[in-house]
C-alpha positions as CSV (number, residue, x, y, z in Angstrom):
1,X,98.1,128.4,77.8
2,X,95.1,129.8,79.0
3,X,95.5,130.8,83.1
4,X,93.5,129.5,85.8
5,X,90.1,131.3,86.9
6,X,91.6,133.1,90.3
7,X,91.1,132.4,94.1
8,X,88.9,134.9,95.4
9,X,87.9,135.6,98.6
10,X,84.5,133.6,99.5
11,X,83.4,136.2,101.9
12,X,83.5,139.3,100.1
13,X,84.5,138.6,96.7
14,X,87.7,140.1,97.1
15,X,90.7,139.2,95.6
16,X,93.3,137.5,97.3
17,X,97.0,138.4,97.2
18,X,99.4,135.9,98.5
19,X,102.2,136.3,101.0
20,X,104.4,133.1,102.5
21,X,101.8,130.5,103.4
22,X,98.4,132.0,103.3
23,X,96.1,133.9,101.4
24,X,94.5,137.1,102.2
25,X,92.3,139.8,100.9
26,X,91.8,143.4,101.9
27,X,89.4,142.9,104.1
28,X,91.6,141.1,106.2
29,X,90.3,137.4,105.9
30,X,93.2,135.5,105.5
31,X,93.1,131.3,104.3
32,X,96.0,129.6,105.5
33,X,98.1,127.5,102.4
34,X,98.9,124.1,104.3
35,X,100.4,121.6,101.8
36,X,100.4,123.2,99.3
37,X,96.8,123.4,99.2
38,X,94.6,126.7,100.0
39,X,92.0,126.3,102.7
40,X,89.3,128.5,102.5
41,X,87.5,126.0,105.1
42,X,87.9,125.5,108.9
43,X,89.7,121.6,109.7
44,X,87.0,120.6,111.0
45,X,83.3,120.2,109.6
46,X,80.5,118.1,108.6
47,X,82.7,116.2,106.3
48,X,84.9,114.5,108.4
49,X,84.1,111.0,107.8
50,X,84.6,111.4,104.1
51,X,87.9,113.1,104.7
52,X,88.9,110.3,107.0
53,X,87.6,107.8,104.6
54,X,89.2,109.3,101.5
55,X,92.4,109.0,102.9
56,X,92.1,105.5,104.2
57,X,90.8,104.2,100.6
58,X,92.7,106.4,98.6
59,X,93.0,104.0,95.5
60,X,90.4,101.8,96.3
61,X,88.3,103.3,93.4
62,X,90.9,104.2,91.0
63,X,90.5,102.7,87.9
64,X,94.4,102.2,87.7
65,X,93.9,100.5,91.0
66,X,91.1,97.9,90.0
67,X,92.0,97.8,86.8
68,X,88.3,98.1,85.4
69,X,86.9,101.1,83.3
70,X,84.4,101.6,85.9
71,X,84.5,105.4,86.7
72,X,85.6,106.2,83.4
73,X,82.4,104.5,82.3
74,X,80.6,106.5,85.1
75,X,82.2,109.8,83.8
76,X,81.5,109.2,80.3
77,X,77.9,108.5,80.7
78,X,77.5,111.6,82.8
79,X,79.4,113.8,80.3
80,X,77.6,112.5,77.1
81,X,79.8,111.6,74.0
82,X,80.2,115.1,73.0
83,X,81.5,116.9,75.8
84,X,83.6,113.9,76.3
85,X,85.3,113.5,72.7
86,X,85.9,117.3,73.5
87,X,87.5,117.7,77.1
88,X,91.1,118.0,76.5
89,X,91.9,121.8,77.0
90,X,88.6,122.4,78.9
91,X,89.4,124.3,82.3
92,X,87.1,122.2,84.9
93,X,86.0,123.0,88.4
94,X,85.6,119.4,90.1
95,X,83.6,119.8,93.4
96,X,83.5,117.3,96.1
97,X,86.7,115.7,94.8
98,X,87.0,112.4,97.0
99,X,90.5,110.8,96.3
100,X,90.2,111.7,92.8
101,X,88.5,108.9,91.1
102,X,86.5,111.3,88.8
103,X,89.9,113.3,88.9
104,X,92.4,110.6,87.4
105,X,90.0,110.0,84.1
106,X,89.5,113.8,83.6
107,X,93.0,114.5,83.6
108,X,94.0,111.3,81.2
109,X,91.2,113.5,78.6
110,X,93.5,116.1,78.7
111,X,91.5,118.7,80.9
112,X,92.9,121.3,83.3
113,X,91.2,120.5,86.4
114,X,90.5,122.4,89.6
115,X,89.5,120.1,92.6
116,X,87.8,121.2,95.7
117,X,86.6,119.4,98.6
118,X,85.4,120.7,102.0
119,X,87.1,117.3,103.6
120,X,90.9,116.8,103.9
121,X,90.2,114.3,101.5
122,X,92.0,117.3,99.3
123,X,95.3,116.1,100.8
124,X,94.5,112.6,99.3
125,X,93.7,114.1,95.8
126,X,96.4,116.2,95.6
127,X,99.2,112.8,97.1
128,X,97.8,111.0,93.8
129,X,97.5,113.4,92.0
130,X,100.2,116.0,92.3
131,X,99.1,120.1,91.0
132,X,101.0,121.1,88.0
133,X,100.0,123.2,85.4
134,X,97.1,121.0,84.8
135,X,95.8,120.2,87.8
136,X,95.3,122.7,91.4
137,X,94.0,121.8,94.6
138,X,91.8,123.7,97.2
139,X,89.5,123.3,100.5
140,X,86.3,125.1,99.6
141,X,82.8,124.7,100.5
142,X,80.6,124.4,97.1
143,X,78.3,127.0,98.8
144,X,81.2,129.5,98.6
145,X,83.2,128.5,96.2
146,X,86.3,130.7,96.0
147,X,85.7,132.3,92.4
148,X,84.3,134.5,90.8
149,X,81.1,133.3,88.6
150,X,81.2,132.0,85.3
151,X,84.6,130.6,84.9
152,X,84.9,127.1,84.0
153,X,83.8,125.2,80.8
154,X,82.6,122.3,82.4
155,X,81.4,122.3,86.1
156,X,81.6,118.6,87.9
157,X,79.6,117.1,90.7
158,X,79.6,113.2,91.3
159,X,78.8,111.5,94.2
160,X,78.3,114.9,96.3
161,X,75.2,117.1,96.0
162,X,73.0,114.5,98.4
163,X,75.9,114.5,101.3
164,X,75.1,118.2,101.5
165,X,72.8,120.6,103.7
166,X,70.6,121.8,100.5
167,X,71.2,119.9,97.6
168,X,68.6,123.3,95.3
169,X,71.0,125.4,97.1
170,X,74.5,123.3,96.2
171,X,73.5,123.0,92.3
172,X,72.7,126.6,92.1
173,X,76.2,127.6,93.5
174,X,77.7,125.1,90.9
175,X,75.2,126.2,88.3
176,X,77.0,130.0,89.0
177,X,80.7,128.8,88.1
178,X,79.4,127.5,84.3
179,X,80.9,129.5,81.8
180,X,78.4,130.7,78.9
181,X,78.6,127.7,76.8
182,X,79.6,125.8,79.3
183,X,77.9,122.9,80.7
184,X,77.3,121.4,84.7
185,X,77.6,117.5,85.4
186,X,75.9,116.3,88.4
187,X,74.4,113.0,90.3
188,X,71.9,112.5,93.3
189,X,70.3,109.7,94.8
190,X,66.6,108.8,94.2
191,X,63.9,106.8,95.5
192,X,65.1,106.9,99.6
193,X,62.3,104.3,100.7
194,X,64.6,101.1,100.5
195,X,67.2,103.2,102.9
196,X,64.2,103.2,105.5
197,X,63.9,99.8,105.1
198,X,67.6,98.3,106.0
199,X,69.0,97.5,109.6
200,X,71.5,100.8,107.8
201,X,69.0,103.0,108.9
202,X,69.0,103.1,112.6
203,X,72.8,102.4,112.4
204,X,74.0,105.5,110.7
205,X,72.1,107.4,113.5
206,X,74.6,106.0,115.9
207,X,77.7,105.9,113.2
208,X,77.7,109.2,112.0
209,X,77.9,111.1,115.6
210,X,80.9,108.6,116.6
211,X,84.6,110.3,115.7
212,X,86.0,109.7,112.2
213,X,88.4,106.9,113.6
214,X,86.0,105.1,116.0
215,X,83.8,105.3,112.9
216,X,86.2,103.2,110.6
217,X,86.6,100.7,113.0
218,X,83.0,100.4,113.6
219,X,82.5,100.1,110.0
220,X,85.2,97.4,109.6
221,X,83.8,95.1,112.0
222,X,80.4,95.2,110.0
223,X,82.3,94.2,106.7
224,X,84.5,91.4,108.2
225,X,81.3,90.1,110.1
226,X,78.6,90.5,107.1
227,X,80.6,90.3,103.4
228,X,81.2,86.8,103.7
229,X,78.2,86.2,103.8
230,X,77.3,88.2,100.3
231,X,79.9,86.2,99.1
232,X,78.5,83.3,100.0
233,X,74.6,83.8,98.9
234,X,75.8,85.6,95.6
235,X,73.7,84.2,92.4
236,X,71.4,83.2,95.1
237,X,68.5,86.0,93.8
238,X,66.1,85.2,97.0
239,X,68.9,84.7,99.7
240,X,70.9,87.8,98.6
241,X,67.9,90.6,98.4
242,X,67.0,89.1,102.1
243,X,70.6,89.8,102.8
244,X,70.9,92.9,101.5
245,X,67.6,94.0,104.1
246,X,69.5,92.8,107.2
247,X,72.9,93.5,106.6
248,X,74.3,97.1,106.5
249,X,77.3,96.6,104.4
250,X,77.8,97.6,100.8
251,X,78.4,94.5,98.8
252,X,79.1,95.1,94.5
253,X,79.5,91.2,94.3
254,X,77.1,91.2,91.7
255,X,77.2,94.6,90.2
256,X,81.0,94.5,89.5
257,X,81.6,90.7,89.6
258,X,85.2,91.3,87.8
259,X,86.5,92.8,91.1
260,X,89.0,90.3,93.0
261,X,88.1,89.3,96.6
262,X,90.3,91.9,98.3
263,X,89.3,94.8,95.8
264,X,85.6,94.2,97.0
265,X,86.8,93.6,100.5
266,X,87.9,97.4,100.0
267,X,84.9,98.4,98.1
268,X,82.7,97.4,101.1
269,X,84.6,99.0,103.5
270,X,85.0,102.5,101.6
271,X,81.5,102.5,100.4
272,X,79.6,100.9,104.5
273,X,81.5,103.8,105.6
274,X,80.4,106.0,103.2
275,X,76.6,105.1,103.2
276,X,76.6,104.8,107.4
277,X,78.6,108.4,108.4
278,X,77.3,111.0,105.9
279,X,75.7,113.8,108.2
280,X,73.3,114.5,105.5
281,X,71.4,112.1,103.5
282,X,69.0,113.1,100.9
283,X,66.9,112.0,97.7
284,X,65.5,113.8,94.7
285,X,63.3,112.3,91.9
286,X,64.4,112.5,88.6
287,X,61.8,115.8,88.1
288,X,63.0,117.4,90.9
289,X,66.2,117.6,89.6
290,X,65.6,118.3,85.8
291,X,62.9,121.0,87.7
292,X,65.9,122.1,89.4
293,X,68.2,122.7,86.2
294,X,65.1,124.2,84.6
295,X,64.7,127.1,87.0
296,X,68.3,128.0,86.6
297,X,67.7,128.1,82.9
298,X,70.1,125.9,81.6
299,X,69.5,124.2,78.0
300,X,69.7,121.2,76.6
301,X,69.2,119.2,80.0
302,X,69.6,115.5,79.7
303,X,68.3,113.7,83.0
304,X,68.3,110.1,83.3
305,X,67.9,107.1,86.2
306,X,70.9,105.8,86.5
307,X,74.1,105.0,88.7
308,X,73.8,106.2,91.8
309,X,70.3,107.2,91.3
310,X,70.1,109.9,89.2
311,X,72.3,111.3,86.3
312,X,71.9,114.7,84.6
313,X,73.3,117.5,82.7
314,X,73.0,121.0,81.5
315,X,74.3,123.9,79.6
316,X,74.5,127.8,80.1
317,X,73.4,129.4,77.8
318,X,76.0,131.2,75.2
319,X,77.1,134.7,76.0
């Protein structure tokens, strides 16, 4: 079986030999191995409130949890048909892992995947899913990812690249880790005026300088005080965009309908916290980003609207 792309040393490039519980290089950086998992990140960073988050929700949005094809739909749409009917074998690098949503449906194609997240919501990926010879674990930052370029067949990047301090500067450090022939897989929000418009706004001002658990208690109170009320006004197209002004909580009442009462109840809650902690918040037009894919001259770019705002895709070149 083909090896995994080695951990190098993100600040010099260096490779890393590995001796008890940590990695080091020559230079004498060393990354501490706690879990299992390398950490080539301090504990403690912008991230927090996802890592706290992640392992809260852990399965909320695990298709094996709810029981709906909703990220594999996600994943498949992103990926296009033909990278999809081909992913078993591919060696992936998954940035900005989460739980492992995106991680659970690549591993059921049959990939070998590689996740990194700056959070600890590494240490939730890795309870679900546990590494073996198809599936590793590491604390990176995207921006210095611990590799050396042009390793992995498919690069992935859901749900991320707008939580970050440059999202130009994040998809060119994931554009460097594409293999020739291999293709990058990424998602950003768009069109940011209707943020500015919701009671959220002011609120994740306050939110996201609170600490991770005060946070998540914070959030909670907003979803036991406001979803039942989404409930309540749902199919009601006039009462429910009004709703969806004033209230800051996340409702998927009428996106995902399917979902039981206590899967959205969870939904709201992971997703309030999610939209009212991020440090960084940004939005990117659907040009911007196929502008962005363009200077890094990747081919056959697909770029769409859709899901979170929007979708895209791009390959490097062959060698």
């Amino acid at each position: 079986m083909r090896g995994w792309p080695e951990w190098i040393c993100p600040s010099d490039q260096q490779p890393l030999e590995q001796q008890s519980n940590q990695l080091s290089c020559a230079a004498g950086h060393v990354y501490p191995i706690i879990k299992g998992i390398p950490r080539f990140v301090s504990q403690s960073n912008y991230a927090d409130h996802f890592g706290a988050q992640w392992n809260r929700y852990r399965l909320t949005q695990l298709d094996s949890y709810t029981g709906r094809p909703i990220t594999r739909d996600r994943a498949r749409r992103c990926l296009g048909e033909q990278l999809w009917e081909s992913l078993s074998g591919k060696t992936i690098l998954e940035c900005g892992c989460g739980a492992g949503r995106f991680t659970e449906i690549l591993l059921e194609r049959g990939a070998r995947v590689t996740s990194i997240d700056l959070s600890n919501a590494i240490e939730a990926n890795a309870l679900t899913f546990p590494q073996s010879e198809r599936h590793r674990c590491g604390q990176a930052d995207i921006t210095l990812l611990p590799f050396a370029p042009a390793q992995f067949d498919v690069v992935v990047c859901l749900g991320v690249i707008q939580h970050t301090p440059s999202p130009e500067r994040t998809v060119e450090a994931l554009s460097r880790q594409v293999a020739p022939g291999g293709t990058l897989v990424i998602d950003h929000y768009t069109d940011g005026f209707g943020w500015y418009t919701r009671t959220a706004a002011p609120l994740h001002a306050i939110l996201k300088r609170l600490q991770p658990g005060s946070a998540l208690k914070a959030t909670e109170s907003l979803v036991k005080l406001f979803l039942p009320l989404h409930k309540a006004v749902r199919g009601r197209r006039l009462s429910s965009m009004l709703l969806h002004r004033l209230s800051p909580v996340m409702c998927y009442y009428a996106m995902f309908p399917e979902l039981n009462d206590q899967i959205q109840y969870e939904w709201a809650l992971l997703d309030t916290h999610d939209t009212l902690t991020d440090w960084y918040k940004h939005f990117r037009s659907r040009d911007q980003i196929r502008s962005m894919l363009e200077k890094l001259e990747l081919e056959h770019i697909w770029c769409e609207y859709g899901g979170n705002g929007v979708e895209a895709r791009g390959s490097r070149p062959p060698a």
